[in-house]
PyMOL Python script that loads the backbone (N, CA, C, O; Angstrom):
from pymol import cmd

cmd.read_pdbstr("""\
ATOM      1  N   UNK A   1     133.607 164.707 117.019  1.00  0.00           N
ATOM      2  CA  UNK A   1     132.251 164.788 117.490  1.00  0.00           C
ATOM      3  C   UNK A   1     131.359 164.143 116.453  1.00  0.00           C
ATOM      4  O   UNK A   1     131.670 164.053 115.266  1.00  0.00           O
ATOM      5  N   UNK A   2     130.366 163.755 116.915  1.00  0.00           N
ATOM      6  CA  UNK A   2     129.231 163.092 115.849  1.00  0.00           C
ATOM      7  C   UNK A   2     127.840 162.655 116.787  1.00  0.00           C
ATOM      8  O   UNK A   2     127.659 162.212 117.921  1.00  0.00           O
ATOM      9  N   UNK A   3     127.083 163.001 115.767  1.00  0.00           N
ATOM     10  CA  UNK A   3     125.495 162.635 116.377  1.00  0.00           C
ATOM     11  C   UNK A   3     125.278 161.294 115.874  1.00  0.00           C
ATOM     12  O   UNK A   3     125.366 160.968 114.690  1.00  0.00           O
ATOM     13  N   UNK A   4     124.859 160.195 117.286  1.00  0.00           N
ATOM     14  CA  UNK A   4     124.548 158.728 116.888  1.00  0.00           C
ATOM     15  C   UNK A   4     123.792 158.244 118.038  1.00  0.00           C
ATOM     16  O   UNK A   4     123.059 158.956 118.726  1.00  0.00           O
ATOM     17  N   UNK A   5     123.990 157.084 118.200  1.00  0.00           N
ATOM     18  CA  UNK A   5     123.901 156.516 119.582  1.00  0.00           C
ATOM     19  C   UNK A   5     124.704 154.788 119.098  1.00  0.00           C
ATOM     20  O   UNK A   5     125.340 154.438 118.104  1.00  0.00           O
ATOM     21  N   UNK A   6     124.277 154.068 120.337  1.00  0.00           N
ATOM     22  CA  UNK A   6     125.078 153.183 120.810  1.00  0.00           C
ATOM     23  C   UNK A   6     123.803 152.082 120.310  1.00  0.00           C
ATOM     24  O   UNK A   6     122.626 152.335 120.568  1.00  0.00           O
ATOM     25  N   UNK A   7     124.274 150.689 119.475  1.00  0.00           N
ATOM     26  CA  UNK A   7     123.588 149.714 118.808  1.00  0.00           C
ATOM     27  C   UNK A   7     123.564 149.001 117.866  1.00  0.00           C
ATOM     28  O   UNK A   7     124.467 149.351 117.105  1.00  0.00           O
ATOM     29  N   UNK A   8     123.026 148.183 117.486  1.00  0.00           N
ATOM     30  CA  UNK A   8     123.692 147.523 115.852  1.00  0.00           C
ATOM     31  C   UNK A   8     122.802 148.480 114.866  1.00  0.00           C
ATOM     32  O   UNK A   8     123.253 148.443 113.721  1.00  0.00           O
ATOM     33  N   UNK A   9     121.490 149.449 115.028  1.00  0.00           N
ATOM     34  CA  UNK A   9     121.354 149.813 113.626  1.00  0.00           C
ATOM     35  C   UNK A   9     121.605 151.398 113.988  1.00  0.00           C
ATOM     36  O   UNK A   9     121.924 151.797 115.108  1.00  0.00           O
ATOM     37  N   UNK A  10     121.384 152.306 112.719  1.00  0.00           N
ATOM     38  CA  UNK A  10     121.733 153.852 113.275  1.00  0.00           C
ATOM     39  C   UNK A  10     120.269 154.505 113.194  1.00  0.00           C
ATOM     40  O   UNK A  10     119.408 154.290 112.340  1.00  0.00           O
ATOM     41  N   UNK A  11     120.234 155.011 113.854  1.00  0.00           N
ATOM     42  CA  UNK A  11     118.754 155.679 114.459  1.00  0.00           C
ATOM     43  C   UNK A  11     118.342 156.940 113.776  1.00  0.00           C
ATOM     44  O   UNK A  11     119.307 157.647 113.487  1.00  0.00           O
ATOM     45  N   UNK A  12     117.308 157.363 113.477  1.00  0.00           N
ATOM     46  CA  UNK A  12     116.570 158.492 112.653  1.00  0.00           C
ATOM     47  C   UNK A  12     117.519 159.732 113.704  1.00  0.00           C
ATOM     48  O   UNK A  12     117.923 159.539 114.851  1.00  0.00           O
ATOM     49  N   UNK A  13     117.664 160.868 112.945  1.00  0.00           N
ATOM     50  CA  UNK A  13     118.875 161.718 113.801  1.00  0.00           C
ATOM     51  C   UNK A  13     118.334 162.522 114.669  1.00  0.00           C
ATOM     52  O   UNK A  13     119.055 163.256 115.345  1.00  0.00           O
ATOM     53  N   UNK A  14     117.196 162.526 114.781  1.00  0.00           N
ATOM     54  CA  UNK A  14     116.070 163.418 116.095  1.00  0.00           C
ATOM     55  C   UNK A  14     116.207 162.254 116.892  1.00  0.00           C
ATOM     56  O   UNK A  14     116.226 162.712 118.034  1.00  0.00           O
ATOM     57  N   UNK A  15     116.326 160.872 116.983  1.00  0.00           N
ATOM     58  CA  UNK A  15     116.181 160.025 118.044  1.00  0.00           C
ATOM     59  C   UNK A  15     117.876 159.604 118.629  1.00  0.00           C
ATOM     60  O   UNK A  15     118.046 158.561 119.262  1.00  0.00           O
ATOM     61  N   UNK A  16     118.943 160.472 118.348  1.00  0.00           N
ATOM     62  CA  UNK A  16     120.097 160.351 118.331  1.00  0.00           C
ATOM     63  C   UNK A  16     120.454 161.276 119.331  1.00  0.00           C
ATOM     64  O   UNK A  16     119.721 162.192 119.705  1.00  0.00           O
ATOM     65  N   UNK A  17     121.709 161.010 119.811  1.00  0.00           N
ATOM     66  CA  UNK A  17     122.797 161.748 121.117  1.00  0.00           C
ATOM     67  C   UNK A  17     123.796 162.315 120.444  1.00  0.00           C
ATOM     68  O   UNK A  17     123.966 161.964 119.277  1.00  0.00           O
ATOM     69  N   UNK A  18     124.605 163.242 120.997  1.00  0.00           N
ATOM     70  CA  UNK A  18     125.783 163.872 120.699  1.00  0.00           C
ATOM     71  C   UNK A  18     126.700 163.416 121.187  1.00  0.00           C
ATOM     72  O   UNK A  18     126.603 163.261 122.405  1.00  0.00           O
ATOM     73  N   UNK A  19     127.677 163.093 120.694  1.00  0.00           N
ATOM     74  CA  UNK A  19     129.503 162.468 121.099  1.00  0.00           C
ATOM     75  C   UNK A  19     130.554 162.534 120.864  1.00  0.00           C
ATOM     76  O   UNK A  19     130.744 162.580 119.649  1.00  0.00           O
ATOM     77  N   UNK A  20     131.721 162.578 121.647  1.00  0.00           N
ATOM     78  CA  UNK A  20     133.120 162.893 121.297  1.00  0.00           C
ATOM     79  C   UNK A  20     133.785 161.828 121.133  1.00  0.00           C
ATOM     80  O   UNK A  20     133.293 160.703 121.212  1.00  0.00           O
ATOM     81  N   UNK A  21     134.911 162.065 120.901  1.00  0.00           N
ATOM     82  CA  UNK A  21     135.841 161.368 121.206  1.00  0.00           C
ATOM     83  C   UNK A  21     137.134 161.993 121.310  1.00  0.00           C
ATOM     84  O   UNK A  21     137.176 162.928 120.511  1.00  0.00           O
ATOM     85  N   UNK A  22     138.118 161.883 121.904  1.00  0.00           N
ATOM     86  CA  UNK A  22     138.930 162.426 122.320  1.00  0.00           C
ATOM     87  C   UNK A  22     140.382 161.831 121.879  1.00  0.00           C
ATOM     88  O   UNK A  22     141.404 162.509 121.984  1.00  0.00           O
ATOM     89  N   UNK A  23     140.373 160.185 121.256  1.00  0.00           N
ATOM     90  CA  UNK A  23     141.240 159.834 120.902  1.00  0.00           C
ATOM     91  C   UNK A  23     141.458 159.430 119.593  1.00  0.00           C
ATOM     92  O   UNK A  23     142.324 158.586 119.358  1.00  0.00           O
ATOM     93  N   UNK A  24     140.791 159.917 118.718  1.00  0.00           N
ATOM     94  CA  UNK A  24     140.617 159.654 117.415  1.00  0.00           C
ATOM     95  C   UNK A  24     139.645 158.502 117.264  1.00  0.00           C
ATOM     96  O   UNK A  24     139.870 157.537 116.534  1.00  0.00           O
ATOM     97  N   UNK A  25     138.658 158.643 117.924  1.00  0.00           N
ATOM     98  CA  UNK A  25     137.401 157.395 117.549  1.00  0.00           C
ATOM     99  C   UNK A  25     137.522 156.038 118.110  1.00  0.00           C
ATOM    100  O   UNK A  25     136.746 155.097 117.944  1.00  0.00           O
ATOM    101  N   UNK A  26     138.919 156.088 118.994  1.00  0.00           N
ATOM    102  CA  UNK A  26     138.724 154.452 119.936  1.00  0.00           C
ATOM    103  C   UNK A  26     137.876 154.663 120.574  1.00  0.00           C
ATOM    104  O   UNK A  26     137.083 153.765 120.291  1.00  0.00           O
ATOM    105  N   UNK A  27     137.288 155.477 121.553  1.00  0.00           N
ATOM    106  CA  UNK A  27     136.408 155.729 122.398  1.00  0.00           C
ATOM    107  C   UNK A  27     135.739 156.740 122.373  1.00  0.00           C
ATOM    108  O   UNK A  27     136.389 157.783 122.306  1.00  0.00           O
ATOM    109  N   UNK A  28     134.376 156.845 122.409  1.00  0.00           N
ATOM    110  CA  UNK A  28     133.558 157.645 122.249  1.00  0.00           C
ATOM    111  C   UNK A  28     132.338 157.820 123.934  1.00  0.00           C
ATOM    112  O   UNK A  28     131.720 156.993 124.603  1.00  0.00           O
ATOM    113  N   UNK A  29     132.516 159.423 124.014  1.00  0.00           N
ATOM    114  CA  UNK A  29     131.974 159.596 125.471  1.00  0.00           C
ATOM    115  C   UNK A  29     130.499 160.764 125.478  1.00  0.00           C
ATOM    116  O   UNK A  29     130.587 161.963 125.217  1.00  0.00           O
ATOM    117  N   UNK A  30     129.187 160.016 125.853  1.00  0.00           N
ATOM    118  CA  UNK A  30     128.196 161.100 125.178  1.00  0.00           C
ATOM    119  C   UNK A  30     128.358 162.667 125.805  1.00  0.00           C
ATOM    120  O   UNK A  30     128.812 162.748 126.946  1.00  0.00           O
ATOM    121  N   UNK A  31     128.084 163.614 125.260  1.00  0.00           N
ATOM    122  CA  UNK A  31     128.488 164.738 125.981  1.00  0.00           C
ATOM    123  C   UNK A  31     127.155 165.718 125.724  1.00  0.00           C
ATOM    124  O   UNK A  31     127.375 166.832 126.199  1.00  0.00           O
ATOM    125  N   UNK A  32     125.638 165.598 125.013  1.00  0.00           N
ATOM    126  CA  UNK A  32     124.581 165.690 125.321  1.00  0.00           C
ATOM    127  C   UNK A  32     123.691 165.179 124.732  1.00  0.00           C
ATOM    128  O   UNK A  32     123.813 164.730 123.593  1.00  0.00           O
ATOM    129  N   UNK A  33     122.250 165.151 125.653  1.00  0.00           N
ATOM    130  CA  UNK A  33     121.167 164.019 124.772  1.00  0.00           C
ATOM    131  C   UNK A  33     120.515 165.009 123.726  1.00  0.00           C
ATOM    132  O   UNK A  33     120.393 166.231 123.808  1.00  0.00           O
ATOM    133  N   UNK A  34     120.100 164.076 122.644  1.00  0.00           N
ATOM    134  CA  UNK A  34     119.592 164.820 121.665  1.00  0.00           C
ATOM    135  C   UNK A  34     120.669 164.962 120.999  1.00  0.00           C
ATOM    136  O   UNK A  34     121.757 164.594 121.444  1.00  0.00           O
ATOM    137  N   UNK A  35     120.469 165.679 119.494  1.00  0.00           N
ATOM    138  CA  UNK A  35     121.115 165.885 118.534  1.00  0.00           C
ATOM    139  C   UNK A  35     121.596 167.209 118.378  1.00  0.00           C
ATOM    140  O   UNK A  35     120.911 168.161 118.004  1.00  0.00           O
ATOM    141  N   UNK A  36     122.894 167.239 118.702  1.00  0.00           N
ATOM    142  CA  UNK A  36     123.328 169.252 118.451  1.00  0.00           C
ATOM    143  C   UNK A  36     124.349 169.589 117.496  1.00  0.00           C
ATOM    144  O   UNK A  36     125.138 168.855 116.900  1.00  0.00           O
ATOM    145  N   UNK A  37     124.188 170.830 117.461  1.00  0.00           N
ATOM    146  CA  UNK A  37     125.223 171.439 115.921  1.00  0.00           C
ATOM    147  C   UNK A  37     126.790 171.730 116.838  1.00  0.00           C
ATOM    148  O   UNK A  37     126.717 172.102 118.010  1.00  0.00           O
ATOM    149  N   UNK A  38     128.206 171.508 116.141  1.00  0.00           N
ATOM    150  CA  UNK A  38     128.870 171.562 117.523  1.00  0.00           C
ATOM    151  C   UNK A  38     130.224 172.481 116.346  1.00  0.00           C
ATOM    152  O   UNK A  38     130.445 172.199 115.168  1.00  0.00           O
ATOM    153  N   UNK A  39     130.905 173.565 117.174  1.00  0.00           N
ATOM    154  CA  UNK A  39     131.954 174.103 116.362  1.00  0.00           C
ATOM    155  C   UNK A  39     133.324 173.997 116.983  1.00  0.00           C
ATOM    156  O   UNK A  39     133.061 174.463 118.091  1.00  0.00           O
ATOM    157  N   UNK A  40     134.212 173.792 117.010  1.00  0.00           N
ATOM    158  CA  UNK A  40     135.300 174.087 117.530  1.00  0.00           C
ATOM    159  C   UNK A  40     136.533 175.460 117.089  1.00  0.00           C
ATOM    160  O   UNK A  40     136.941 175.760 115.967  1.00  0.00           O
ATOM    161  N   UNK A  41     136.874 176.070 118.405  1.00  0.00           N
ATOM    162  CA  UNK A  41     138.172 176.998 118.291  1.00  0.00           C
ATOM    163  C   UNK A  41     138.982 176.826 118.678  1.00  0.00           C
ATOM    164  O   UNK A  41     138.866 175.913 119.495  1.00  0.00           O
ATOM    165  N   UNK A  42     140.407 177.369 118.574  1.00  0.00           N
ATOM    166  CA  UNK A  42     141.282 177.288 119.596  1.00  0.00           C
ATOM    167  C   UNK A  42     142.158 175.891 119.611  1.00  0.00           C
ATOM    168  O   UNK A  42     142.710 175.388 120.590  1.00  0.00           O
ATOM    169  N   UNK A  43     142.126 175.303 117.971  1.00  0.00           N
ATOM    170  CA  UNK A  43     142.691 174.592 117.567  1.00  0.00           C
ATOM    171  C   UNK A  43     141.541 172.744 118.177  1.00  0.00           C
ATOM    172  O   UNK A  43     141.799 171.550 118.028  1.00  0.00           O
ATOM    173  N   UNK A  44     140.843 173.174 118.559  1.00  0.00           N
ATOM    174  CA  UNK A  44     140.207 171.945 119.568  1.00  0.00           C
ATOM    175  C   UNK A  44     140.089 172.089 120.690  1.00  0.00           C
ATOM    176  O   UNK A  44     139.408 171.334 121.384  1.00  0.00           O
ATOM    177  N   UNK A  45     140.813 173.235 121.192  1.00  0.00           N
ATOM    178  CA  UNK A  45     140.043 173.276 122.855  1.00  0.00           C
ATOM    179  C   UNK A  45     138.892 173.595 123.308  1.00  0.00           C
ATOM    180  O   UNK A  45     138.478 173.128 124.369  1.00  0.00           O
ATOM    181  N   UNK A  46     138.038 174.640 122.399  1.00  0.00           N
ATOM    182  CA  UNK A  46     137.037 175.176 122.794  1.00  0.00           C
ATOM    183  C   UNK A  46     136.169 174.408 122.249  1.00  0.00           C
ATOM    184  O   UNK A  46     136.483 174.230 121.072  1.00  0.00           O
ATOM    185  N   UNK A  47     135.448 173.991 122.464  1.00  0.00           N
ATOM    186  CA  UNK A  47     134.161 173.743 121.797  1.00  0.00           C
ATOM    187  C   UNK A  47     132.639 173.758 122.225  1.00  0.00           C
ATOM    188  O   UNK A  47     132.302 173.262 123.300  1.00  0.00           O
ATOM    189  N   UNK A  48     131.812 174.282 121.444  1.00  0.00           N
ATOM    190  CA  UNK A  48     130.881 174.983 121.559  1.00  0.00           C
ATOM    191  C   UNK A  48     129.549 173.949 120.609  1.00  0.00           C
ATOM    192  O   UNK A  48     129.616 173.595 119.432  1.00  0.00           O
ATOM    193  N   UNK A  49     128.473 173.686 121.563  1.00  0.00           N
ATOM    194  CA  UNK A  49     127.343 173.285 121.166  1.00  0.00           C
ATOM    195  C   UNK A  49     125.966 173.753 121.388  1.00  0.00           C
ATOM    196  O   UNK A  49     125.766 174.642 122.216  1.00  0.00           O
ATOM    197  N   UNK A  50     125.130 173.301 120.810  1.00  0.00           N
ATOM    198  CA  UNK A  50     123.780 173.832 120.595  1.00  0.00           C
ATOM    199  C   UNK A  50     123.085 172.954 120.497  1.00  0.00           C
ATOM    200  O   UNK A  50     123.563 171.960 119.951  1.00  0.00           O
ATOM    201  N   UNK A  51     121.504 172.886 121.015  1.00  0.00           N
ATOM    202  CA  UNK A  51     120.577 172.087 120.361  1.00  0.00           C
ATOM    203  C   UNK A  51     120.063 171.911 119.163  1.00  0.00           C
ATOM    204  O   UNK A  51     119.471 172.963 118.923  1.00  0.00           O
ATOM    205  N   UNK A  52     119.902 170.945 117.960  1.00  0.00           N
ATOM    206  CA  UNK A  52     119.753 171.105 116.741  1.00  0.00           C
ATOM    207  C   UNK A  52     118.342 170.314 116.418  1.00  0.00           C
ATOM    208  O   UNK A  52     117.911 169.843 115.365  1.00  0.00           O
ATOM    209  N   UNK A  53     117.886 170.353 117.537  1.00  0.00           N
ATOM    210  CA  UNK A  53     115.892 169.828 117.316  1.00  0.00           C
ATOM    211  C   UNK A  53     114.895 171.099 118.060  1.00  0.00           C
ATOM    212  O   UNK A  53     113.668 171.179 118.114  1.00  0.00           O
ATOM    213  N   UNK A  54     115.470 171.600 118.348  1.00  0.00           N
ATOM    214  CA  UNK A  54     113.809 172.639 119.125  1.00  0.00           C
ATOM    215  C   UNK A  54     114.924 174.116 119.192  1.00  0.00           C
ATOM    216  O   UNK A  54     116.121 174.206 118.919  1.00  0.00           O
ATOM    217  N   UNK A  55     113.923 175.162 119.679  1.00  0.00           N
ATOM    218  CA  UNK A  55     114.446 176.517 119.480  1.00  0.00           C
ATOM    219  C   UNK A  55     115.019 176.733 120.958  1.00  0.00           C
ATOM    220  O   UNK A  55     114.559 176.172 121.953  1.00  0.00           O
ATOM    221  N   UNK A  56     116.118 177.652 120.954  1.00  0.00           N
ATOM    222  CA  UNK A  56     116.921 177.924 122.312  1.00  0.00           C
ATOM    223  C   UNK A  56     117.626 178.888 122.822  1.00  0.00           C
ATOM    224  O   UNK A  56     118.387 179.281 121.937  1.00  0.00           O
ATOM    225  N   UNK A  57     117.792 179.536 123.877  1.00  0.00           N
ATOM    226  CA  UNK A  57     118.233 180.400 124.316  1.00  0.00           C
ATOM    227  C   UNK A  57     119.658 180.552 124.693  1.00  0.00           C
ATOM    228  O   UNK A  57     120.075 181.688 124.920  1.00  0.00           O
ATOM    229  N   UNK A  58     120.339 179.673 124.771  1.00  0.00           N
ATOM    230  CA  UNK A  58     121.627 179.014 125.261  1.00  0.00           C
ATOM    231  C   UNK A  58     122.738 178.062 124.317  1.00  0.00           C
ATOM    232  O   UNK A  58     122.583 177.541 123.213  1.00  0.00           O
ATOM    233  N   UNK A  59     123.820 178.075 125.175  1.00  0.00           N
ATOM    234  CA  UNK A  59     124.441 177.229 124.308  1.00  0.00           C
ATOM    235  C   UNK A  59     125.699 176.505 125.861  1.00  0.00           C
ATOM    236  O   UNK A  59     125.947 176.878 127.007  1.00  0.00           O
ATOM    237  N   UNK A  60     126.099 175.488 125.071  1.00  0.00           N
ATOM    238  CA  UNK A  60     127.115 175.019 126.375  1.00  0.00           C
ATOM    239  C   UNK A  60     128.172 174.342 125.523  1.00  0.00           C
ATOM    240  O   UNK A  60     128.118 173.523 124.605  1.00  0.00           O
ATOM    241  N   UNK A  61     129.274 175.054 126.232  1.00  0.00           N
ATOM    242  CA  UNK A  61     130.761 174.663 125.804  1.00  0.00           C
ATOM    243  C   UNK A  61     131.818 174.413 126.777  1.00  0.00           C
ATOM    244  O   UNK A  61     131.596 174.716 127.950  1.00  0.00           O
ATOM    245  N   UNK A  62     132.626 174.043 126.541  1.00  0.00           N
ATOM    246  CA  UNK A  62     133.972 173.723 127.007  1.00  0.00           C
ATOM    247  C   UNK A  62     135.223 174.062 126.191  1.00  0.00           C
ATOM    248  O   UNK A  62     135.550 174.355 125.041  1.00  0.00           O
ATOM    249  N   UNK A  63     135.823 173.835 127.586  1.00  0.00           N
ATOM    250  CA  UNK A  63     137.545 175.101 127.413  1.00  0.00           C
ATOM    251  C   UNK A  63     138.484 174.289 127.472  1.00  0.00           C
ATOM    252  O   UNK A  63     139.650 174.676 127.396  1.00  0.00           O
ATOM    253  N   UNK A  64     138.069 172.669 127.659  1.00  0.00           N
ATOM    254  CA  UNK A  64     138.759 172.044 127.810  1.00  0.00           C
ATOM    255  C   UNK A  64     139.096 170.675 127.174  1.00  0.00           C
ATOM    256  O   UNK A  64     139.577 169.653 127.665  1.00  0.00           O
ATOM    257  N   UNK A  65     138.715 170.964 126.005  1.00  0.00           N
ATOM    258  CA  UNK A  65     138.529 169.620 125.231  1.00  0.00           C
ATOM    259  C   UNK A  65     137.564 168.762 125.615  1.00  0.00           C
ATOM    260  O   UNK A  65     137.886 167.580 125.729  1.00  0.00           O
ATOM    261  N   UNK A  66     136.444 169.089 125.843  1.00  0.00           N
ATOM    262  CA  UNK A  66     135.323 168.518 126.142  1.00  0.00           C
ATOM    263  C   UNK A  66     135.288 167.737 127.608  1.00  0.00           C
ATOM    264  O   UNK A  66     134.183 167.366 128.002  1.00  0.00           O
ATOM    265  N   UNK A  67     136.312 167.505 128.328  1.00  0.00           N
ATOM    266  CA  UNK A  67     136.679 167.125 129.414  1.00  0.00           C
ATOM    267  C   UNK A  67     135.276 167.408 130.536  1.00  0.00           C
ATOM    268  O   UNK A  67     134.706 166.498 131.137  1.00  0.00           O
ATOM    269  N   UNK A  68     134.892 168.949 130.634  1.00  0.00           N
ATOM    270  CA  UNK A  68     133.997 169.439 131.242  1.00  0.00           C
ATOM    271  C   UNK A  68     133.341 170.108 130.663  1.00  0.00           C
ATOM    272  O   UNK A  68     133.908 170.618 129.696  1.00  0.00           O
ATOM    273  N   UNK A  69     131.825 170.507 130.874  1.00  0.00           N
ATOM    274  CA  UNK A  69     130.702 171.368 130.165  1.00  0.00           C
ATOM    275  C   UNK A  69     130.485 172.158 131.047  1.00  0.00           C
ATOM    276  O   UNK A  69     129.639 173.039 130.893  1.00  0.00           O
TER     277      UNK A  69
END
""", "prot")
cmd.dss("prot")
cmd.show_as("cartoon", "prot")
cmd.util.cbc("prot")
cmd.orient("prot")
């Protein structure tokens, strides 16, 4: 996972997206806008994110290797 976006320069990290990758960094798939704090359990299956620019009530994860949110 890593906060970036897609371009030749890298962007101030409030103006940045959240992203996976699933195959060791050949491909990278955004999985939410904005910049979030992200943990994993369950060896990598679970993973669990948050918004990391404004205050929040929620959080959204997946059970499935990021496959689905």
């Amino acid at each position: 996972m890593g906060v970036g976006h897609f371009g030749e320069y890298l962007l101030p990290y409030d103006e940045c997206d959240t992203f996976l990758s699933r195959d060791g960094g050949l491909t990278w798939k955004m999985v939410a806008e904005g910049a979030h704090k992200y943990e994993f359990g369950d060896m990598g299956n679970l993973i669990v994110i948050v918004d990391d620019e404004k205050a929040v009530d929620h959080l959204r994860w997946s059970k499935d290797q990021g496959a689905t949110w």
